[in-house]
N, C-alpha and C positions, 0 to 999 in steps of 0.2 A: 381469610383472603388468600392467603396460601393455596390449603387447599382447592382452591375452586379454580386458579390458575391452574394449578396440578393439574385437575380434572379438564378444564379444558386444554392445554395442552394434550394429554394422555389420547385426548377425543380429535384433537387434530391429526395427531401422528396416527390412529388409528386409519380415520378417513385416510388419509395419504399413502398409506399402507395398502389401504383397497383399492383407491383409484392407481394403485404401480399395478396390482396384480390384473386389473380391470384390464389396462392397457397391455400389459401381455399375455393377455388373454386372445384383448382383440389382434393384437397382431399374428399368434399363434395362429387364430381363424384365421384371416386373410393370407399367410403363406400357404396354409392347409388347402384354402379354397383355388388361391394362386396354381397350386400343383394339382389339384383333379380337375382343373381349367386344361392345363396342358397335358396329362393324361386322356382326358376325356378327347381332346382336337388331335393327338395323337392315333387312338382308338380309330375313328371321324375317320382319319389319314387311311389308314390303312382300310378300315370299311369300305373306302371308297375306292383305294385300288383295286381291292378283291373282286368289288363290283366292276370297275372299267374291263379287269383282266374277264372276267367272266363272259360282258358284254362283248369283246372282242374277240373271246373263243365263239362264241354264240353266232357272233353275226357271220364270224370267218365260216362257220360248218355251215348255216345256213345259204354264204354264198356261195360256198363248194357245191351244197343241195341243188340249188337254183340252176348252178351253170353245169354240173353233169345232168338235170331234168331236162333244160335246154336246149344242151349242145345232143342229150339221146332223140328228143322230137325232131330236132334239125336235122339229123339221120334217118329219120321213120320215115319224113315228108321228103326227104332228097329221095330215100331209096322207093317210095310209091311214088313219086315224080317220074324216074326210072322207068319202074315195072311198070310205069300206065305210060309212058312217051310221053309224059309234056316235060318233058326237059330238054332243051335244044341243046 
């Protein structure tokens, strides 16, 4: 009778023993996962201003592009306006 308490005892403390290590186990995962959460939306952050700053080089050349294409045509047809007299 003894031993078979023994044994079960021995067999509880074991179980208990696995479900502590179970448990920080899971917790270990979950901060692990916690911080390449916030790395990853970090990452995200910064991807994304790379992208805006890019976007806004981008569009700023492109409406530099536009308005000297623009403002040069606005010259072609003033100065052949000119040279043909229809300009009052």
């Amino acid at each position: 009778m003894k031993q078979q308490k023994y044994e079960e005892a021995r067999e509880l403390l074991l179980l208990e023993a696995k479900l502590v290590r179970l448990r920080i186990e899971a917790e270990n995962l979950k901060l692990r996962k916690a911080e390449e959460s916030k790395t990853r939306q970090g990452n995200q952050l910064i991807k994304l201003a790379d992208v805006a700053y890019q976007l806004s080089q981008t569009r700023l050349l492109s409406q530099r592009a536009l308005f000297s294409t623009s403002r040069r045509r606005h010259w072609i047809w003033l100065l052949l306006a000119v040279i043909l007299g229809l300009s009052r």
